[in-house]
C-alpha positions in Angstrom: -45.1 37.9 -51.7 -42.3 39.6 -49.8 -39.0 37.9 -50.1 -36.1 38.4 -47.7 -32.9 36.4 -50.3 -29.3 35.7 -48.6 -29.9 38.9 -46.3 -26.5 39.6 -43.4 -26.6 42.7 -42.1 -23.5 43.8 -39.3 -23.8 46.2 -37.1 -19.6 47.0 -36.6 -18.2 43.9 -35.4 -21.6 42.6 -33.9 -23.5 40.1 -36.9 -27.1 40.7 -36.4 -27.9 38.8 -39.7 -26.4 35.7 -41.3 -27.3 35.0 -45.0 -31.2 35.1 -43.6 -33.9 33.9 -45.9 -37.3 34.6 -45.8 -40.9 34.5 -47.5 -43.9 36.4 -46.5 -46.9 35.3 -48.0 -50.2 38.0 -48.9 -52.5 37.3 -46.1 -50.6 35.6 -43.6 -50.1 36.8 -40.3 -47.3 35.8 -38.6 -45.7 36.4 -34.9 -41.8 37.6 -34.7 -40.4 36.7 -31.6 -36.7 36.7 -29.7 -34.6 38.0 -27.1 -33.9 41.7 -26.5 -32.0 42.6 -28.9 -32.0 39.9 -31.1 -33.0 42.1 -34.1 -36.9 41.7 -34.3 -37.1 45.8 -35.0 -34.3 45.5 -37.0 -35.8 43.4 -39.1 -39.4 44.8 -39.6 -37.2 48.0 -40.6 -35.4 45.7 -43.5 -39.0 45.1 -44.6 -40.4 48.2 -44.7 -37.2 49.5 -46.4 -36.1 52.0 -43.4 -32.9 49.6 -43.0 -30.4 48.7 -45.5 -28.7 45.3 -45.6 -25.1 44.6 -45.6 -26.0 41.9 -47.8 -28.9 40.2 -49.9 -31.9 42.0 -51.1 -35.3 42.3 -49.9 -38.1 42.3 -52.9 -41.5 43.5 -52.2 -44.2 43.3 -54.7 -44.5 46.2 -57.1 -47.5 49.0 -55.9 -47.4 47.4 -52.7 -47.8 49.9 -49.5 -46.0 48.6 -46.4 -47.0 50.1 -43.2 -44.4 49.5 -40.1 -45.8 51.0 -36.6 -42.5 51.1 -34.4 -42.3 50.3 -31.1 -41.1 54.1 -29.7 -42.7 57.6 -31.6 -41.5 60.5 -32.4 -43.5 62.8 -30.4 -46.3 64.9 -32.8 -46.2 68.1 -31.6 -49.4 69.3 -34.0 -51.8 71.3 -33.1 -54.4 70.1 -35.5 -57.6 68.5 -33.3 -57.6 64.5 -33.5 -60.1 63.9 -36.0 -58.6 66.0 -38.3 -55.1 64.3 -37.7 -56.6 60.7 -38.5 -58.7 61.9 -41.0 -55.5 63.5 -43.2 -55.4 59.6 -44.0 -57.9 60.1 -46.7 -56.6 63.2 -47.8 -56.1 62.0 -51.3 -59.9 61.0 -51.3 -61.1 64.2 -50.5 -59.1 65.4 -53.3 -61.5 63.7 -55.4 -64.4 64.8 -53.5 -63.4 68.6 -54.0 -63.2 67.8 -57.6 -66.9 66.5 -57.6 -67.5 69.9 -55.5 -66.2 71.8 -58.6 -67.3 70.1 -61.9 -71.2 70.0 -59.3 -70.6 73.7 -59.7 -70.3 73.9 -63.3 -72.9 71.4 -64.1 -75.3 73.7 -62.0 -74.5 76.5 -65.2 -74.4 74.4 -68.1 -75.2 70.9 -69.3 -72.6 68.9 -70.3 -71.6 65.2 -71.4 -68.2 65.0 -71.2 -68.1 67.0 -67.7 -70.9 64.7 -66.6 -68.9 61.4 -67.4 -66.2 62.6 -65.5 -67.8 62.9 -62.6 -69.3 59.7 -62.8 -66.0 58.7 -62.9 -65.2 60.6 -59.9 -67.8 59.9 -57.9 -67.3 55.1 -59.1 -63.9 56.4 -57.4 -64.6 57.9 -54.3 -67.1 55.2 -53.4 -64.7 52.7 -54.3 -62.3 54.6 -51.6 -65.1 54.4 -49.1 -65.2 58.2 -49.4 -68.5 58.1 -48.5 -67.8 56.3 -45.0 -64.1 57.8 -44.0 -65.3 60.2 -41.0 -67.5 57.6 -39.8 -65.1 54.7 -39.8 -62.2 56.8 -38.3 -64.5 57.6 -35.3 -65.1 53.9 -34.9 -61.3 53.0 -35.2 -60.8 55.8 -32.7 -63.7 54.4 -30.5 -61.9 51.2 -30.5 -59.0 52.2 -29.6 -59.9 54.0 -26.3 -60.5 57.4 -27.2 -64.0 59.2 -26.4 -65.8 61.9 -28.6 -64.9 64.3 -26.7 -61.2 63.8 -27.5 -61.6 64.3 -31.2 -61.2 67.8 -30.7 -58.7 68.2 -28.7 -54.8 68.7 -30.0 -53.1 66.1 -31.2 -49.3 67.5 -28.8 -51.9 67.0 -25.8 -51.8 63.3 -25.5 -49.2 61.3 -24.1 -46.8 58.7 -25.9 -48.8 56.0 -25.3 -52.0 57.8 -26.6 -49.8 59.2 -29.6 -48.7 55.5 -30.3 -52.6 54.7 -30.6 -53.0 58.1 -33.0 -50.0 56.3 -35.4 -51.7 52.8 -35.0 -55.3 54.1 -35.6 -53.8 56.3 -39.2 -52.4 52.7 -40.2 -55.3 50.6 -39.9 -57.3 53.3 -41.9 -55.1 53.5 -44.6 -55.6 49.7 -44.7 -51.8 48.5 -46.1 -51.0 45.5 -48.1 -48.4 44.4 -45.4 -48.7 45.9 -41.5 -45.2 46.0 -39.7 -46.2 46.3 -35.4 -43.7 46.5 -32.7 -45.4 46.1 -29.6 -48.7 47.7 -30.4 -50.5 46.2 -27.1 -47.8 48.5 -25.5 -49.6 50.9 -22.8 -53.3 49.5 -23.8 -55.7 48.5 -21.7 -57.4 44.7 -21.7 -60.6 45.6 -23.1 -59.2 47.5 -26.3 -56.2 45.3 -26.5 -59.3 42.6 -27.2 -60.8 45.1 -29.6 -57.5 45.2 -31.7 -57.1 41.6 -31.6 -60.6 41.2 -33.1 -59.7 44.2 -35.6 -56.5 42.6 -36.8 -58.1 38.8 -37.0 -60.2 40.4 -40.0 -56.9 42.1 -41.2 -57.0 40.5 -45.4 -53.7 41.6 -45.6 -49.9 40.3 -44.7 -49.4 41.2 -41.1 -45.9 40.7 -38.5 -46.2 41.5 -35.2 -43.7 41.5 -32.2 -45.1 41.4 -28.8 -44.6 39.1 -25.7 -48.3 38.6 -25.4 -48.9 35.1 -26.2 -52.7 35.0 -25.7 -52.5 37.6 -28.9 -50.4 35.8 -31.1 -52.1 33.0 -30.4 -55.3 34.3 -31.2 -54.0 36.2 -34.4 -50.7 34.0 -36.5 -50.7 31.2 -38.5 -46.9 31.0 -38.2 -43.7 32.3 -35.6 -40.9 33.6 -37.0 -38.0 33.4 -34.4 -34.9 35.2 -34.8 -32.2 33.6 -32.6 -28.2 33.6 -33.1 -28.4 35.7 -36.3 -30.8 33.3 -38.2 -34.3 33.3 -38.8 -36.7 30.0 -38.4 -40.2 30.0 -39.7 -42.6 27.7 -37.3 -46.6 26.8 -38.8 -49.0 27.2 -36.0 -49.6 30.1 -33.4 -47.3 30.7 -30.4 -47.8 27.3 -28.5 -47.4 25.6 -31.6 -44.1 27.4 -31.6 -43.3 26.1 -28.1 -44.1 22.9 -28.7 -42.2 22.3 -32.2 -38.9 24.3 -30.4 -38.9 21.9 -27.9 -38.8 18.7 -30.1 -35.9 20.6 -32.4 -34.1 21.2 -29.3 -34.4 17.8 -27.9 -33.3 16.4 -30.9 -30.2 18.2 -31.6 -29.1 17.5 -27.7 -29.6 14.1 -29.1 -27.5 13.9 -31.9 -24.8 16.0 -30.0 -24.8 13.2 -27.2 -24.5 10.7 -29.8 -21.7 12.8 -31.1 -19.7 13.2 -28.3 -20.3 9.3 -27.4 -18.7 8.7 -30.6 -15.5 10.8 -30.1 -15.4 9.5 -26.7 -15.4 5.9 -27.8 -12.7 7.1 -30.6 -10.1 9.2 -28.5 -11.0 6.1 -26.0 -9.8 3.6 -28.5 -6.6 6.1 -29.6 -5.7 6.8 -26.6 -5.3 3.0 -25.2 -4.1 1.6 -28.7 -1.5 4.5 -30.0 1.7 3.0 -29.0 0.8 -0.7 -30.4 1.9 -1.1 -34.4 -0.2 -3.8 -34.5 -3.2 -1.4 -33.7 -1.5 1.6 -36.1 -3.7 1.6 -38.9 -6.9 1.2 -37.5 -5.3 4.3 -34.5 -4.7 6.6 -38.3 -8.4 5.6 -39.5 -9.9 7.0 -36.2 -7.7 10.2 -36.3 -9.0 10.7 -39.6 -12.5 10.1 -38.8 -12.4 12.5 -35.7 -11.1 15.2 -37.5 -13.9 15.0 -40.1 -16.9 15.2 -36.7 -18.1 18.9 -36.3 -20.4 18.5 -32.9 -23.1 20.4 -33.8 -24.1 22.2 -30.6 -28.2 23.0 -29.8 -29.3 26.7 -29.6 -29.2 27.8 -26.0 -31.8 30.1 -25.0 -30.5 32.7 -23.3 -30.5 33.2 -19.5 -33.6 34.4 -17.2 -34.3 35.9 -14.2 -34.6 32.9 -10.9 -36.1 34.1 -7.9 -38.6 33.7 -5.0 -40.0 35.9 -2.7 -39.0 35.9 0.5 -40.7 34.5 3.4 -43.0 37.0 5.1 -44.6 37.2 8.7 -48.5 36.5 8.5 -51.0 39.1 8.7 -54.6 39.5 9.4 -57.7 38.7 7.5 -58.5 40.4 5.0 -55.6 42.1 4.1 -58.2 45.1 2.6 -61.5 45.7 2.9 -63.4 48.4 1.2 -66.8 49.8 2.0 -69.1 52.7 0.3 -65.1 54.3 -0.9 -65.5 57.1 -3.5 -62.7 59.2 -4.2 -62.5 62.5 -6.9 -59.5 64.8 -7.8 -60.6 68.2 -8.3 -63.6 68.7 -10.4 -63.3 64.7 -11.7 -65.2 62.0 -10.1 -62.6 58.7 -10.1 -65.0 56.0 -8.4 -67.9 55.9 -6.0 -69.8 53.3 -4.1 -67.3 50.7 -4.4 -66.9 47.8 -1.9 -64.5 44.3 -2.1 -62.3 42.6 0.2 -59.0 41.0 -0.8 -58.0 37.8 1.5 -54.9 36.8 3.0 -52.8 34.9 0.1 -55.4 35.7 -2.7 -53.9 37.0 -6.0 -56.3 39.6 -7.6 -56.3 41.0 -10.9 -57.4 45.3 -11.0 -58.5 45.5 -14.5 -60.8 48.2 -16.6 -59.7 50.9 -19.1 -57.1 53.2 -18.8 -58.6 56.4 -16.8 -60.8 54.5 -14.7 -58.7 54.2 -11.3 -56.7 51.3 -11.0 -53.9 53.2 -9.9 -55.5 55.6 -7.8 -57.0 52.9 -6.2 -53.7 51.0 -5.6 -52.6 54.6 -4.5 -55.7 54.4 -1.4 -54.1 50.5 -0.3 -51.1 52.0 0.1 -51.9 55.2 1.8 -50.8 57.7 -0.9 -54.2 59.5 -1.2 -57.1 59.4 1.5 -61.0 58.7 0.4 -63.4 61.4 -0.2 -66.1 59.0 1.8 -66.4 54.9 2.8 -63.9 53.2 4.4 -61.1 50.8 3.5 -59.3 48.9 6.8 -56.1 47.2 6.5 -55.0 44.1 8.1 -53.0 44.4 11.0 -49.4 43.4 10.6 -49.9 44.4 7.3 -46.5 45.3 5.0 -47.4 46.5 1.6 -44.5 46.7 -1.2 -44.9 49.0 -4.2 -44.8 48.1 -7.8 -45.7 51.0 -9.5 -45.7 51.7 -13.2 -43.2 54.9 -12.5 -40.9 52.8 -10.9 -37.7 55.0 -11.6 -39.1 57.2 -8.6 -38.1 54.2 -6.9 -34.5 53.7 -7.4 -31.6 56.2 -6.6 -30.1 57.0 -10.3 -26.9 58.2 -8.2 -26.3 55.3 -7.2 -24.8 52.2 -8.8 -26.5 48.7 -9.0 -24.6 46.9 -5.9 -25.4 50.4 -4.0 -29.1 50.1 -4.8 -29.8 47.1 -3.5 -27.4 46.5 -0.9 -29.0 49.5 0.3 -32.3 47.5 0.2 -31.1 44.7 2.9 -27.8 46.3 4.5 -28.0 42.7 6.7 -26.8 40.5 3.7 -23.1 40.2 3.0 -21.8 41.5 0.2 -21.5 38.2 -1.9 -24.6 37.0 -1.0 -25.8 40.5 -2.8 -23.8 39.5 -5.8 -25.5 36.1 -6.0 -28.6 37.9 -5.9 -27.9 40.1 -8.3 -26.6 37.4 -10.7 -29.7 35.6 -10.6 -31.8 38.8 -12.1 -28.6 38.8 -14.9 -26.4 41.6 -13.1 -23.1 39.9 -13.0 -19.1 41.1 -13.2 -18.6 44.5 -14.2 -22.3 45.3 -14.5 -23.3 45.5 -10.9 -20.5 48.7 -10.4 -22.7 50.4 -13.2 -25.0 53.7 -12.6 -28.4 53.0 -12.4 -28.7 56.2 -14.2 -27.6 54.0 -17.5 -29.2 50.9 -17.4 -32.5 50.3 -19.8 -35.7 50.2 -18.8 -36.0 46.7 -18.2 -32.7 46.6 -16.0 -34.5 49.4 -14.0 -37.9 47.1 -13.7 -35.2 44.1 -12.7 -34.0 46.3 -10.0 -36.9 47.2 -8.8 -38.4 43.4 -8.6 -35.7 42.5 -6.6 -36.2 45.5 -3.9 -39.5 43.8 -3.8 -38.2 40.3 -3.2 -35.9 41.8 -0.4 -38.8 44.0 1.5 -40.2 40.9 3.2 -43.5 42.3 2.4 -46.8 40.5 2.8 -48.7 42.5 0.2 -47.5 42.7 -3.1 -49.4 45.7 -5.1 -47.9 45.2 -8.8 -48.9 47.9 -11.5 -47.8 46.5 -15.3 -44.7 44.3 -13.6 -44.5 41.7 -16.7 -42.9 45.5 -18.8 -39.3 44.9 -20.7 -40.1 40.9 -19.8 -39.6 38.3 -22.2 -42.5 35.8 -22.1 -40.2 33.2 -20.4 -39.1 35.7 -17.5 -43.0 36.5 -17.3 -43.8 32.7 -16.6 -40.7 32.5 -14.1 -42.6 35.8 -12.3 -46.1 34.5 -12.3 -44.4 31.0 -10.7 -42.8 32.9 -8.0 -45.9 35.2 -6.9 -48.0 31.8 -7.1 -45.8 30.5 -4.6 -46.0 33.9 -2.7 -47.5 32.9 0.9 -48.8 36.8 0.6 -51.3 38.8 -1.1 -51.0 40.2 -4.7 -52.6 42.7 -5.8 -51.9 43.0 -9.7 -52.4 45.0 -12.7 -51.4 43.6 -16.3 -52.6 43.6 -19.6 -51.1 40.1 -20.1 -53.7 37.9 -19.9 -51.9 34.1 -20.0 -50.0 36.1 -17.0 -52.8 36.6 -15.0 -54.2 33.3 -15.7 -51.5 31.7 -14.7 -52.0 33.6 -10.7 -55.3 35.5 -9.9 -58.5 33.5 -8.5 -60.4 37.0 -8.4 -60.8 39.8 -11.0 -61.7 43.4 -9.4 -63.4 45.4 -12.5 -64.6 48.7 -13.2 -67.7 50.0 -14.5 -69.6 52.6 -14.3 -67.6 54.3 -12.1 -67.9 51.5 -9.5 -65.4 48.9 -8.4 -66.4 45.3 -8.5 -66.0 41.7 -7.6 -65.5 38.6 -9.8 -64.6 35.6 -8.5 -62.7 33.4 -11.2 -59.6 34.0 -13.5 -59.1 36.4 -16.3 -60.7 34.2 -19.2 -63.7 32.9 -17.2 -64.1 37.1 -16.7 -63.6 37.7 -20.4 -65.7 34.9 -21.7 -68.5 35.3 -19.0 -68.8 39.1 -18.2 -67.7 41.1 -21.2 -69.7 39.4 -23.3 -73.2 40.2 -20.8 -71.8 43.7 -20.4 -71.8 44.2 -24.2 -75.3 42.8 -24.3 -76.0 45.5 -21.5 -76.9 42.9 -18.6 -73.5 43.7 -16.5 -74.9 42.7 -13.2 -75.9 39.2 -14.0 -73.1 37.4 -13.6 -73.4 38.8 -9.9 -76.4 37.1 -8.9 -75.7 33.9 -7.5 -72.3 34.2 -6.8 -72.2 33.3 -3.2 -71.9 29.9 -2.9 -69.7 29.6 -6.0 -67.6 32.1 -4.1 -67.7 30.1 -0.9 -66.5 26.7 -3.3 -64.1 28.8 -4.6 -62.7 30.0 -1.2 -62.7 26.2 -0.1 -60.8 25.3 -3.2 -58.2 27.8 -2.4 -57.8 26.9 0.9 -57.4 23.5 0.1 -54.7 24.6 -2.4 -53.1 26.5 0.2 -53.0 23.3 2.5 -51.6 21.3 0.0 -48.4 23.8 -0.9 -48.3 24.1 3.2 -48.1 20.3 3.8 -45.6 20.0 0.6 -43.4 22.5 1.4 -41.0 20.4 3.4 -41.2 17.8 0.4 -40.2 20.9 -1.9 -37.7 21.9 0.6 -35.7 18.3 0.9 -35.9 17.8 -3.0 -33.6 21.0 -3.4 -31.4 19.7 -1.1 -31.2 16.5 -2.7 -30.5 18.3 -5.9 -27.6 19.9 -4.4 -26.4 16.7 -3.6 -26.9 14.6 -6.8 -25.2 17.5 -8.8 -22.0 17.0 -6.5 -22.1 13.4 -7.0 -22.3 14.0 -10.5 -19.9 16.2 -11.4 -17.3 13.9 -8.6 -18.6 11.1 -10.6 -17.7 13.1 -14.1 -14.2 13.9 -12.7 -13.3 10.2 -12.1 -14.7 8.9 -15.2 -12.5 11.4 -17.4 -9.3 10.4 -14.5 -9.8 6.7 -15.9 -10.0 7.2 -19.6 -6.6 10.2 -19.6 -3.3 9.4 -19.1 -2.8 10.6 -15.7 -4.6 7.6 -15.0 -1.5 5.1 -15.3 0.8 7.4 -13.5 -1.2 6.4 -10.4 0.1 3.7 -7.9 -1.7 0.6 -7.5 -3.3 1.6 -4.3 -4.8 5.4 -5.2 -6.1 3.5 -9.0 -8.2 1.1 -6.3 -9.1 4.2 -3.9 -10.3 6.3 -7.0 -12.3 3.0 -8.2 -14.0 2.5 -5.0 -14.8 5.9 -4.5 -16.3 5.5 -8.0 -18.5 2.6 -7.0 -19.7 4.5 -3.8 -20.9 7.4 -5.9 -22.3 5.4 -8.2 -24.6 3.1 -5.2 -25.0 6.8 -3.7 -26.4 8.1 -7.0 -28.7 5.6 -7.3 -30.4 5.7 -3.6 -30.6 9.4 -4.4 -31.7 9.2 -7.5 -34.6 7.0 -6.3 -35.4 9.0 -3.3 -35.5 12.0 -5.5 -38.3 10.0 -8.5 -40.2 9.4 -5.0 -40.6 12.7 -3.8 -41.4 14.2 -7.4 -43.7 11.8 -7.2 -45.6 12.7 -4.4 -45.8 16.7 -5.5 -47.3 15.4 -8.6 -49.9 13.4 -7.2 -50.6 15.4 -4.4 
């Protein structure tokens, strides 16, 4: 068992850690989540003793090895082919095969007993190793992870830092740790061998942490959350919606018991306030001052803010928005895709999935114009505007230019402080919107970009790995907005609660050929992976058209229903607007009557503030009700 004992660690003035305490059990796998920068890294570091506390001590079990994959790599600039690279895992097992090699050698001149037991020695050990198995194992880890044979031989320095973080990942799970540290690993993988890993890791017999925002993988993979929130750490039993469910209750009841709190001091400084001048009254006055100094109002946890936005309303185009027919397309000497034929419709949201390499983006890159087919066709919809999302973004923003610059540049036609609101609602506010966009992280650059997209008016939304640098909250807030998109979407993601939560259709690759799906993400894992691994891909093709034409029907009905609730939507914000003036009116008055002030007031503007206080109150209440109705009917509608 790891133990984490009274651990603070400050970085400067900022306290990441506050007298933490933790316990990691042998074989439990547990989730780390948090904000950006809460100090989830940080502490997988502590853990794997890269970090130092300021404070505390962390105790890991003697002759344990800890492994800690980190969410960035230093780039390996070695020339030695893959296999080899992986393979210097087991170096210390071939050690002991090259010592067989040698005493082999001198049994083959002379006989004898003691060399002989020491091989047998030798040999019990490098079976127990799995000597025997290492290359072969390696090439199925590496399998697994995406890469194909004839990548073994190529140079590690070749692949990119995404393949390179698979190279660390694969050298980890072969060296099979007591306790696996990973930041991110789904980072940059595709869906089918982010499924491989998740099946890899579910077998994993040892203690295992992992940070990501995936929530379909932790829930698929923990047995507890570890949250790390206003420099403390909270332990949670359960997977990720376990999590969810058990921080909601703790957060409703602490607003509880802080209402009750502040309804107590209220009803104190009530009764002080009205009763401090009376002797009669001065002792029970002293026992309430007493008392009130004593309350600490414990205040909830706040979650930190996210991004709020909707797209904006776009003309209507023509049906389908693409259609594609017989379209191939090659780069130079490399075949991409050929015989490929689907059709997105106006307002479907469709998933692009298939493994990395397979042309997802080049095929985004064809929608949009970029590139040209070798042969087929692919017509467009007329009054067709297609907005960009692509997974080099940064060629999409002006790093000269500061943040207000950027996107005021976007929609010149908006005043300057309607830009500001804008920008405040995807968490650029004060100082930060006069900063470079040359500065900013990488997911205050994806945040810029997102909002360029909201302000194009586009009708066609082509999205390549959007949900990148988003916490899982800001990912839901995303998918809500592009549900409620009146447009297309065209999407690619390797979050799959994401996509569940938007696409009706799955486009997929095999073979070189594009495909059709009609259903969300898990219905296409469940259903089609499983027939393609037992080499009957095309089944779940057969048939499909009148499901497909039920499924059209349903989302046209869907589509009618958010149509004929729209206005309903539309005069519930309003009447939101409304309530929360009358509130906070009504808030005013009731702290006017309980202060002081409150008797400085002539007898004519104390009955003008009460009967303005009776009117909000009546107005409240009709609102109130009006506003219960209309939730109503979007609910059962």
């Amino acid at each position: 068992m790891i133990q984490l004992a009274d651990i603070s660690l400050n970085f400067g003035p900022q306290i990441l850690f506050d007298h933490i305490a933790l316990s990691i059990d042998p074989s439990k796998h547990l989730g780390l989540v948090g904000q950006n920068g809460s100090g989830k890294s940080t502490l997988l570091k502590l853990i794997a003793g890269m970090q130092e506390a300021s404070a505390g001590s962390v105790v890991v079990p003697r002759n344990w090895n800890v492994a800690y994959l980190p969410q960035e790599i230093t780039y390996n600039r070695s020339q030695k082919p893959l296999l080899n690279e992986v393979l210097s895992v087991f170096d210390h097992v071939f050690g002991i095969e090259k010592q067989m090699r040698v005493i082999e050698h001198q049994l083959s001149e002379r006989s004898d007993a003691e060399l002989l037991q020491e091989y047998d020695h030798l040999q019990e050990r490098f079976h127990r190793l799995n000597g025997y198995q290492a290359e072969a194992k390696t090439k199925e880890i590496l399998s697994g992870l995406g890469f194909r044979e004839k990548d073994l031989s190529r140079a590690v320095s070749e692949f990119s830092g995404g393949w390179q973080m698979r190279i660390a990942l694969a050298k980890l799970l072969l060296d099979e740790p007591d306790c696996l540290l990973l930041d991110e690993p789904t980072n940059h993988m595709d869906l089918e061998t982010l499924v491989w890993l998740e099946n890899l890791l579910s077998r994993f017999r040892g203690a295992l942490i992992i940070v990501s925002h995936d929530r379909y993988f932790l829930d698929k993979l923990v047995q507890g959350i570890i949250e790390v929130e206003n420099a403390k750490v909270t332990l949670y039993p359960g997977n990720y919606t376990d999590y969810e469910v058990r921080k909601e209750e703790r957060l409703e009841h602490e607003f509880a018991v802080m209402r009750n709190q502040e309804r107590k001091i209220a009803h104190m400084q009530q009764f002080i306030e009205r009763f401090r001048y009376k002797a009669s009254k001065a002792r029970q006055v002293q026992s309430r001052i007493k008392q009130l100094s004593r309350i600490t109002v414990h205040e909830p946890e706040i979650m930190k803010r996210h991004i709020r936005f909707r797209f904006t309303r776009a003309e209507r185009s023509g049906d389908p928005v693409a259609a594609a027919t017989n379209l191939a397309f090659s780069y130079p000497g490399t075949p991409v895709f050929s015989n490929t034929n689907f059709e997105i419709r106006r307002g479907e949201k469709v998933a692009l999935v298939g493994p990395n390499g397979v042309g997802k983006s080049t095929l985004m890159k064809l929608i949009t114009g970029e590139l040209t087919a070798d042969e087929g066709t692919l017509k467009s919809a007329y009054n067709l505007k297609i907005a960009y999302f692509a997974q080099q973004h940064l060629e999409q923003l002006d790093l000269s230019k500061s943040v207000l610059e950027e996107i005021w540049g976007a929609a010149p036609e908006l005043p300057r402080n309607e830009i500001r609101g804008l920008l405040g609602r995807f968490l650029f506010s004060g100082e930060d919107v006069d900063k470079p966009v040359l500065v900013l992280s990488g997911g205050e650059k994806s945040r810029l970009v997102l909002m360029k997209l909201l302000l194009s008016k586009a009708n066609f939304l082509i999205l390549d790995e959007p949900t990148n640098h988003l916490d899982m909250q800001s990912k839901e807030i995303l998918a809500e907005a592009l549900d409620e998109f009146e447009g297309s979407v065209l999407i690619v993601s390797h979050d799959r609660f994401f996509l569940d939560m938007l696409v009706t259709k799955v486009i997929y690759f095999k073979d070189g050929v594009a495909r059709e799906y009609l259903g969300n993400y898990s219905e296409y894992e469940e259903k089609f992976l499983a027939l393609v691994a037992a080499g009957d891909a095309e089944k779940p093709l057969e048939g499909l058209n009148e499901r497909k034409a039920q499924k059209r029907r349903e989302a046209e009905e869907r589509q009618a229903r958010y149509r004929a609730l729209k206005g309903v939507r539309e005069e519930l914000e309003k009447l939101e607007k409304i309530i929360a003036k009358l509130d906070a009116r009504k808030n005013e008055l009731d702290a006017l009557f309980i202060s002081p002030d409150f008797k400085n007031l002539s007898i004519r503007e104390m009955h003008e503030r009460s009967r303005e206080h009776e009117k909000i109150s009546s107005q409240l209440k009709q609102h109130e009700n009006k506003w219960l109705e209309l939730q109503d009917k979007i609910e059962n509608t």
